[in-house]
N, C-alpha and C positions, 0 to 999 in steps of 0.2 A: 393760637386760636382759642381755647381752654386753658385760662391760665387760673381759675381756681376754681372747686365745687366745695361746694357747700350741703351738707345734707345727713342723713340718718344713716349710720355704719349697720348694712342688713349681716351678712356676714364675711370670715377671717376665712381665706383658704392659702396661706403663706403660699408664696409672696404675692397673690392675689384679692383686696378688696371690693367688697360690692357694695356701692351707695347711692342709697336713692335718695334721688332730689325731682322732690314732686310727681312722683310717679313715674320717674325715667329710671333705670336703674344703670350708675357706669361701673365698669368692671375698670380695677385701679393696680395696677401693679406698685408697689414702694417695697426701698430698701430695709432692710432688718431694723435699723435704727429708728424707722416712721412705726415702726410694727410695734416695736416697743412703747409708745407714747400713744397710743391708740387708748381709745374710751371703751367702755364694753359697747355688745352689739345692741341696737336700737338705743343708741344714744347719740347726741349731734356732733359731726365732725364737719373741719375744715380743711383741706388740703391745699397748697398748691402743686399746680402742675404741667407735664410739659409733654403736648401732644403731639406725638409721631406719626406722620403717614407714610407708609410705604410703598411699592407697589403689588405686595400682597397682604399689607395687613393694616392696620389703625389702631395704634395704642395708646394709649394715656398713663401717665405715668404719675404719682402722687409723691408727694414730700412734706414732713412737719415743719422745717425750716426754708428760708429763703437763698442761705449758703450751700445748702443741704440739692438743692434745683437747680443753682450755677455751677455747684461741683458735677453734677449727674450731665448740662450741659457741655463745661470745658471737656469732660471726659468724650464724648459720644462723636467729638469734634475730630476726635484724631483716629486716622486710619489704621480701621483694624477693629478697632474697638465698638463692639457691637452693644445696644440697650442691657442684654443680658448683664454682660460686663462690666460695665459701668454701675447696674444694680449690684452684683457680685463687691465691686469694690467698693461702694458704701456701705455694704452690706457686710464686712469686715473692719474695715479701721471708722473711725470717725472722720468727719472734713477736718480736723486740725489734726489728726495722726495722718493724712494722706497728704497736708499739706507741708508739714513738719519733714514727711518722708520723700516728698519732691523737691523741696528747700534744700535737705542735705542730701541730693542727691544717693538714697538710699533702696536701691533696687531691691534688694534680698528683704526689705520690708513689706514690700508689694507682691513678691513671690509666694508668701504667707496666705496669700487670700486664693483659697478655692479657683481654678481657673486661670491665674495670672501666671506666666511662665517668664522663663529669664527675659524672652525677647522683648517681650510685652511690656516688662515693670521698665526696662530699659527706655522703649520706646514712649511708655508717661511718663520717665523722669525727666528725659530730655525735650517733649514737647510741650511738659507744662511747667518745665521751669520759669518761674517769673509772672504766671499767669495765676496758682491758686493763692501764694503770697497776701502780696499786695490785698488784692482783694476780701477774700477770706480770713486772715489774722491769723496768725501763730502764737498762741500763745507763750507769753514770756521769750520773747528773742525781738533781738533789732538786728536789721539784715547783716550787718559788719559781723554779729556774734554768730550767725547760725553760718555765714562764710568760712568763718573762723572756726569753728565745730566740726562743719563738714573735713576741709584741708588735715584738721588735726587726725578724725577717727581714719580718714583716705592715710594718712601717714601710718597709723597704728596699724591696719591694714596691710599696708605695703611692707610694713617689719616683720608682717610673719604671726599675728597676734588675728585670734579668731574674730567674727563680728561680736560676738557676745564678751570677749574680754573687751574687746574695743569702748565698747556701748557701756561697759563696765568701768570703766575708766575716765570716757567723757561725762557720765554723773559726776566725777570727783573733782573735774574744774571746773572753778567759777566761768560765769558765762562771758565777762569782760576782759578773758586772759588772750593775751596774742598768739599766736599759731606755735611759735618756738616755743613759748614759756610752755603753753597746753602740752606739747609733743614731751619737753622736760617730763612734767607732773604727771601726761599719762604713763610715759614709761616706768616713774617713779612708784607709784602706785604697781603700776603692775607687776614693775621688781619686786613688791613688798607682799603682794597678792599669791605667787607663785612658789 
């Protein structure tokens, strides 16, 4: 219904904005990341956003970007995951670290964020596999390599190597390596690490 305002930022009350456009004032929740890119107060801003009604409440919700709104959307979609939450997890990683971290299948990345618990990160990985991808863009990966990344750190993993060695290890292969070579190399590496 409100899909974007336009207007003079009155004031900042994290995670809460107030913006008047022409004498109406809306109250604006946005994640940490919009909060940052904000203008000082009584200066012009533009938001889009995405209005919720409930049945006890009506919120509007604001965003600087447009991936930034379809991430905040795909999220709010899945059972369980309430506005709050979905603020919460943009409000810790960026759209390309939530989508990097759904791509490879990486729960204990999503755990990290205030609020997200094992079932939860479990339950976005598997409901938006395939959904923030595409769409949104990962930086620096084509789908065959971040395949190939996941299967690799999932093997590092399963030998008994923490996630942070893991993680430490898939830095050190190139991104076009096949899953066997990668498994090689991390191990290699990590014999050398240790």
């Amino acid at each position: 219904m409100i899909g974007r305002i336009q207007g003079i930022l009155v004031s900042v009350h994290p995670p809460r904005l107030l913006v008047d456009c022409q004498g109406v004032g809306y109250e604006i929740d946005v994640p940490m990341s919009t909060l940052y890119q904000l203008p000082e107060t009584n200066q012009k801003i533009t938001l889009l956003t995405h209005f919720q009604v409930r049945e006890d409440a009506q919120q509007l919700f604001g965003f600087a970007t447009e991936t930034e709104r379809e991430a905040f959307r795909q999220l709010i979609k899945i059972s369980g995951v309430g506005s709050r939450t979905a603020l919460a997890v943009l409000s810790g990683m960026s759209v390309n670290e939530l989508a990097q971290a759904i791509a490879m299948q990486e729960a204990g990345r999503l755990t990290q964020v205030p609020g997200i618990g094992k079932k939860t990160a479990e339950r976005l990985c598997l409901e938006l596999k395939g959904k923030l991808a595409p769409d949104l863009g990962i930086v620096g990966g084509k789908p065959q390599a971040i395949e190939a990344s996941s299967e690799i750190l999932q093997a590092l993993l399963a030998l008994g190597y923490s996630e942070k060695e893991a993680h430490l290890a898939l830095k050190q292969i190139p991104p076009d390596t096949t899953v066997s070579d990668g498994i090689r190399m991390g191990l290699k590496y990590l014999s050398k690490s240790s």
